[in-house]
C-alpha positions in Angstrom: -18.5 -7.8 15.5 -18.5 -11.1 13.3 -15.1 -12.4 12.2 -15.5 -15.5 9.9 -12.9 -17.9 8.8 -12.4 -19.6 5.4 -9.8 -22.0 4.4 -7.6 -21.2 1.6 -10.7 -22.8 -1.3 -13.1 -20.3 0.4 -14.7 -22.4 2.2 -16.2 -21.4 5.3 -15.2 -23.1 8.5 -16.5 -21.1 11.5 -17.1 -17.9 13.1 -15.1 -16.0 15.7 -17.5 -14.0 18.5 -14.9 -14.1 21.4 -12.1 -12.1 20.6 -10.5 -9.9 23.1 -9.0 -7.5 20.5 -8.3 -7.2 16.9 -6.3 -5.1 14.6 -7.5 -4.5 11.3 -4.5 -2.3 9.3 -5.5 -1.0 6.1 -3.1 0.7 3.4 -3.6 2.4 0.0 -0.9 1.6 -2.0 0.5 -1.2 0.1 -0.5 -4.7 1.7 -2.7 -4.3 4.7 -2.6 -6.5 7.7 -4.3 -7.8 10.6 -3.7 -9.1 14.1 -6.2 -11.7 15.6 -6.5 -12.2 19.7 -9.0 -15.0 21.0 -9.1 -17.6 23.9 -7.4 -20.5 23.8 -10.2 -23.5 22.6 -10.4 -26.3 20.8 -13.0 -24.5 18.7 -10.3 -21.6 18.2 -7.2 -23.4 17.3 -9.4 -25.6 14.8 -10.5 -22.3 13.2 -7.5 -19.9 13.2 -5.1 -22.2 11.4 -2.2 -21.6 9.1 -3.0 -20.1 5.7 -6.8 -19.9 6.6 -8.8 -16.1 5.9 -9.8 -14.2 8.1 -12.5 -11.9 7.1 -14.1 -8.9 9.0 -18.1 -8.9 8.1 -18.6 -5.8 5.7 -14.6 -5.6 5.2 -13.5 -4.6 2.3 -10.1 -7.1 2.4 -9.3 -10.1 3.7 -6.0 -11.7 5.1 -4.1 -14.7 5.8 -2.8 -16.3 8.6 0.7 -16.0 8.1 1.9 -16.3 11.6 0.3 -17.9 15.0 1.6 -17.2 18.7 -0.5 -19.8 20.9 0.7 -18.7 24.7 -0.8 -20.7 28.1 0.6 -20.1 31.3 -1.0 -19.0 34.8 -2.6 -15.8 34.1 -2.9 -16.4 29.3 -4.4 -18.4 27.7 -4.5 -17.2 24.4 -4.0 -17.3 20.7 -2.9 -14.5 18.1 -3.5 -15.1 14.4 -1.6 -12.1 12.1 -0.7 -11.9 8.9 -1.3 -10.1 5.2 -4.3 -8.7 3.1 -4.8 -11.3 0.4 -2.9 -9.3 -2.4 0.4 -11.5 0.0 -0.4 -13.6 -2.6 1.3 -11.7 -4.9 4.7 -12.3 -3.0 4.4 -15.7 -4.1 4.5 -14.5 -7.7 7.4 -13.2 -10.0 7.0 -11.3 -13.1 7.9 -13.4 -16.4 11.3 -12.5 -18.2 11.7 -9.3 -19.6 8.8 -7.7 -19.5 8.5 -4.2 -21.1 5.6 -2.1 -21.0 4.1 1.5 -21.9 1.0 2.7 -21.5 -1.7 3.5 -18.6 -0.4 2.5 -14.9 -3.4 0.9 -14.6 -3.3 -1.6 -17.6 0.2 -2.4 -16.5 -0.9 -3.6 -12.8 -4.0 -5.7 -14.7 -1.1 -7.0 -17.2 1.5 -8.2 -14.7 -1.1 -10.2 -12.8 -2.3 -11.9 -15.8 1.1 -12.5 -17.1 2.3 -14.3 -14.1 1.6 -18.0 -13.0 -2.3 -17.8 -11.9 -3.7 -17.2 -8.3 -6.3 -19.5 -7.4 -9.9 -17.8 -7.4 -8.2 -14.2 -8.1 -9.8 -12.2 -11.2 -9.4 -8.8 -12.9 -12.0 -6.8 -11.9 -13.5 -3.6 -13.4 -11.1 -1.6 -15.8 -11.8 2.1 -14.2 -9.8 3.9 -17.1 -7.8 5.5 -15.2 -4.7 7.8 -17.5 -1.8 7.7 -15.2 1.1 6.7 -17.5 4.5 4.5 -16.9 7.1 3.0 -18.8 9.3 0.5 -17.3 10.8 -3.0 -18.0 11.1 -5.5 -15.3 12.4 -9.4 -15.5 12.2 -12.2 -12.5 10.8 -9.3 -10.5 8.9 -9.9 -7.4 4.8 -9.1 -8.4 4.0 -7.7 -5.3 7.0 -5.1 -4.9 6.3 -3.7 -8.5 2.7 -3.7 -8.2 3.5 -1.3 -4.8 6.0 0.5 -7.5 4.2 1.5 -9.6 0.9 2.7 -7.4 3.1 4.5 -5.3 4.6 6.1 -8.5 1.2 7.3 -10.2 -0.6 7.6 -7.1 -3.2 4.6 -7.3 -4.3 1.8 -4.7 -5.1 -1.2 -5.1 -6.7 -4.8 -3.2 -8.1 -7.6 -4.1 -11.6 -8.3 -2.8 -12.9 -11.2 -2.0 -16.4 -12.5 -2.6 -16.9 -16.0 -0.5 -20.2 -16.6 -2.1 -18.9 -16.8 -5.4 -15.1 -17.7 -4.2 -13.8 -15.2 -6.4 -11.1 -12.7 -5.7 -11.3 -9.7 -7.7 -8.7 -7.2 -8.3 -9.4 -3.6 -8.4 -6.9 -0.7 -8.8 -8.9 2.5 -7.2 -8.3 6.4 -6.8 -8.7 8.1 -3.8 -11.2 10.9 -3.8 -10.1 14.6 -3.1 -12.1 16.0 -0.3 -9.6 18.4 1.0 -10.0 22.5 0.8 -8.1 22.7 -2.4 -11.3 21.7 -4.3 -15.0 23.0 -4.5 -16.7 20.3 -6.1 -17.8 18.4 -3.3 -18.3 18.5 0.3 -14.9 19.3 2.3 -13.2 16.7 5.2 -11.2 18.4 7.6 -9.3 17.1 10.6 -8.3 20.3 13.0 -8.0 21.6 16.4 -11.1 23.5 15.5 -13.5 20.3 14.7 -11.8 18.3 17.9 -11.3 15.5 15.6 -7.3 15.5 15.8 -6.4 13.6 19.0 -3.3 12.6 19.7 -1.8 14.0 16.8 2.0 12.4 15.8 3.5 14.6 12.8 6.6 13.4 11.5 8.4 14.6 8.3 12.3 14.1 7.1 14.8 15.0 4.1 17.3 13.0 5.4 17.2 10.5 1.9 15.1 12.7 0.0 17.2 13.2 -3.6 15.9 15.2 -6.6 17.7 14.6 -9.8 18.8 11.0 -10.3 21.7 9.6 -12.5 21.0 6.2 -14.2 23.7 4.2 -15.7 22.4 1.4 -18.7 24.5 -0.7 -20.9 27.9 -0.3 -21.4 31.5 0.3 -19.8 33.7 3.8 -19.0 33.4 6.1 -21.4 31.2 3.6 -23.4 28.3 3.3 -20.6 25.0 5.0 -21.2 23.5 7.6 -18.6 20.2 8.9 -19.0 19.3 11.6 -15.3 15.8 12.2 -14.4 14.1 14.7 -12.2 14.5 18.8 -12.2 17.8 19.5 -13.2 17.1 22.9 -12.7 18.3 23.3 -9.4 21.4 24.1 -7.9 23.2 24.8 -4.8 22.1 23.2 -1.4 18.8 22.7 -3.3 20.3 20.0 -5.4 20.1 16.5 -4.0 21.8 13.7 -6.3 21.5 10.3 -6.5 23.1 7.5 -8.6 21.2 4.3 -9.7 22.5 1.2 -11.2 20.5 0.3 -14.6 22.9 -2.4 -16.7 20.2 -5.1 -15.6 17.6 -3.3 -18.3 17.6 -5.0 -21.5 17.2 -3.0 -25.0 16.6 -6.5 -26.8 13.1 -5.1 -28.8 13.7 -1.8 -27.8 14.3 1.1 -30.0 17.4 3.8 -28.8 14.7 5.9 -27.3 12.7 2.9 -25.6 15.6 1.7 -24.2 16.3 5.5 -22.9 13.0 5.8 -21.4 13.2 2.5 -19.4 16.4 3.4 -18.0 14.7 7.1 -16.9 11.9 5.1 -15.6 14.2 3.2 -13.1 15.1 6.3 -12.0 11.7 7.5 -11.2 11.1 5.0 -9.6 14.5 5.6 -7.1 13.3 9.0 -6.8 10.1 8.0 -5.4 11.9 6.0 -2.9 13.9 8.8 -1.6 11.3 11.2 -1.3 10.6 14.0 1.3 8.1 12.4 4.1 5.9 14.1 5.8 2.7 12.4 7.7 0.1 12.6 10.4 -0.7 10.2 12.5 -4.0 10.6 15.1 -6.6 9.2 16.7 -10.6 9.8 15.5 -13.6 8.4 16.2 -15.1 6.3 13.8 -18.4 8.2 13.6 -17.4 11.6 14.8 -18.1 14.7 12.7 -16.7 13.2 9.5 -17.6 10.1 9.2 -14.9 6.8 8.6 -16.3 4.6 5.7 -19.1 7.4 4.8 -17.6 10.9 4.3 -14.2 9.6 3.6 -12.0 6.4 3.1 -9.0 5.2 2.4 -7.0 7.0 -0.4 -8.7 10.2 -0.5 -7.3 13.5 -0.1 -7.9 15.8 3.1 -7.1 18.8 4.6 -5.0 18.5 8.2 -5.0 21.4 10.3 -2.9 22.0 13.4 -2.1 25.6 13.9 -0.2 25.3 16.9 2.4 23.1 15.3 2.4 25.4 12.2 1.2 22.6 10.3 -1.8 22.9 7.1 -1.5 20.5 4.2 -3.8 18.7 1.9 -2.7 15.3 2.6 -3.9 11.7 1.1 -4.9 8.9 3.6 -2.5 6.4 3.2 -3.3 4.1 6.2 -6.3 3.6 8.8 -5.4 0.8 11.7 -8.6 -0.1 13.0 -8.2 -0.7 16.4 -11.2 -3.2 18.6 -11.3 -4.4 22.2 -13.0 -4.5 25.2 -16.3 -4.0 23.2 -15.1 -0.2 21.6 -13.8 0.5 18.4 -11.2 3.5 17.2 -9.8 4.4 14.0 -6.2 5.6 13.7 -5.4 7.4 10.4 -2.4 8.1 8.9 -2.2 11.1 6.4 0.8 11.9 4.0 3.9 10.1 3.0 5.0 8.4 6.0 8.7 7.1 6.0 8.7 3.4 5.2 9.9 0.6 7.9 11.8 -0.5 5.1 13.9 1.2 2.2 16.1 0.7 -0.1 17.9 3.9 0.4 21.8 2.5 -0.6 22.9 3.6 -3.8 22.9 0.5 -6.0 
């Protein structure tokens, strides 16, 4: 495998042929990550410096060195490079002062990126028309967080891709393809005990956080203050799972009364989809087994997990593959579902 290294213009400064293991963490509606082990050499430390790229050959993404660990002693001598995909570089970004939009998810991502203060060689790339909608108003925002907001809300992934010919980054929002049993239209990916292609299986799911209808309070003070409540309403008993969410930080300057009403239910969409139910599976496949990684499914798409033992069936998306290489072998660890975040904002604000 042939990792090479560009500096932060794109400019290529070497490759890497010796490493004893590397990580490569991919996610659909988040930042992926990576995690670099070489030798300690001249050549090496040279290469694998701070804020330099690191791209796998054929890789889709790219990251940046974020964070080095250079350890010699006795029995190591070695260096680990980690860090971020390159949409990181949206962390370095806010979104401009009351922004409002409404429209097609998809837009909005493209929008925010253009709006803010310009990332060096990043560009839109193809507009896929997708329709997922959102409404939502956001000021002094972080761009990365919202970006991950909003895919996460209408189901979308996105990356940017790099091409180090041109030095151009492009951005593409994407859909994952359903390939799971609940659809006939194309050919069907299923991980079971049956296909011996779910090893090591981890299933996980919770409803510890997970709320339902959410109350949003806007503008205003006791019996003055505005409250809009969002989700199915329907429900009663132990079904029922309330939340509150605080809203007075949403402007309605240039809003009409029911614009102003729809941002404030859109916050609490968005809380919802923080305190959802999670359910994943995590396991170990090979690469090129009987479905094939890369070929007869990828990140984002939709499949069908079986383990009858566990009493487990669901059509779940891919949210995550860690690709895992060392010692001259390669393995694939996906993670299907919703799997419950290292961090959340669960408090009520």
């Amino acid at each position: 495998m042939e990792i090479r290294i560009y500096d932060d213009a794109m400019n290529f400064q070497g490759i890497i042929e010796n490493q004893t293991s590397l990580i490569w963490d991919r996610r659909y509606d988040e930042t992926g990550s990576f995690e670099l082990h070489v030798p300690v050499t001249n050549y090496t430390i040279r290469l694998l410096q701070m804020g330099n790229l690191v791209w796998k050959r054929g890789a889709v993404e790219a990251g940046i060195i974020e964070s080095r660990h250079i350890e010699e002693d006795a029995d190591t001598r070695e260096i680990v490079a980690s860090g971020r995909f390159l949409t990181a570089y949206m962390d370095r970004r806010l979104i401009r002062p009351l922004f409002n939009f409404t429209g097609k998810a998809e837009v909005a991502m493209r929008t925010i990126l253009s709006n803010a203060v310009a990332i060096p060689h990043v560009q839109l790339g193809t507009l896929m028309g997708y329709t997922e909608t959102i409404e939502f108003q956001a000021t002094y925002k972080k761009l990365l967080s919202t970006m991950q907001k909003i895919a996460k809300q209408c189901q979308l992934g996105f990356r940017f891709r790099p091409n180090f010919t041109n030095k151009t980054i492009n951005f593409e929002v994407y859909k994952g393809i359903d390939r799971s049993m609940a659809q006939s239209d194309r050919a069907r990916v299923i991980f079971s005990e049956d296909f011996r292609n779910l090893n090591r299986a981890i299933f996980e799911e919770t409803d510890q956080v997970y709320s339902n209808v959410c109350y949003v309070g806007g503008k205003g003070e006791g019996s003055d203050r505005v409250y809009v409540t969002v989700g199915d309403t329907s429900l009663t008993g132990l079904e029922r799972r309330e939340v509150f969410v605080n809203g007075s930080d949403i402007s309605d300057e240039n809003l009409t009364n029911a614009q102003y009403l729809e941002a404030l239910r859109q916050r609490g969409r968005e809380k919802l989809a923080e305190m959802a139910y999670y359910q994943s599976v995590e396991c170990e496949a090979i690469p090129y087994g009987n479905f094939e990684y890369g070929v007869d499914y990828d990140l984002g798409d939709i499949v069908t997990i079986k383990k009858e033992s566990w009493g487990v069936g669901e059509n779940l998306r891919l949210f995550g593959v860690t690709e895992v290489y060392e010692n001259g072998t390669s393995t694939i660890q996906p993670i299907f579902g919703n799997p419950v975040p290292e961090t959340a904002n669960w408090e009520d604000d």
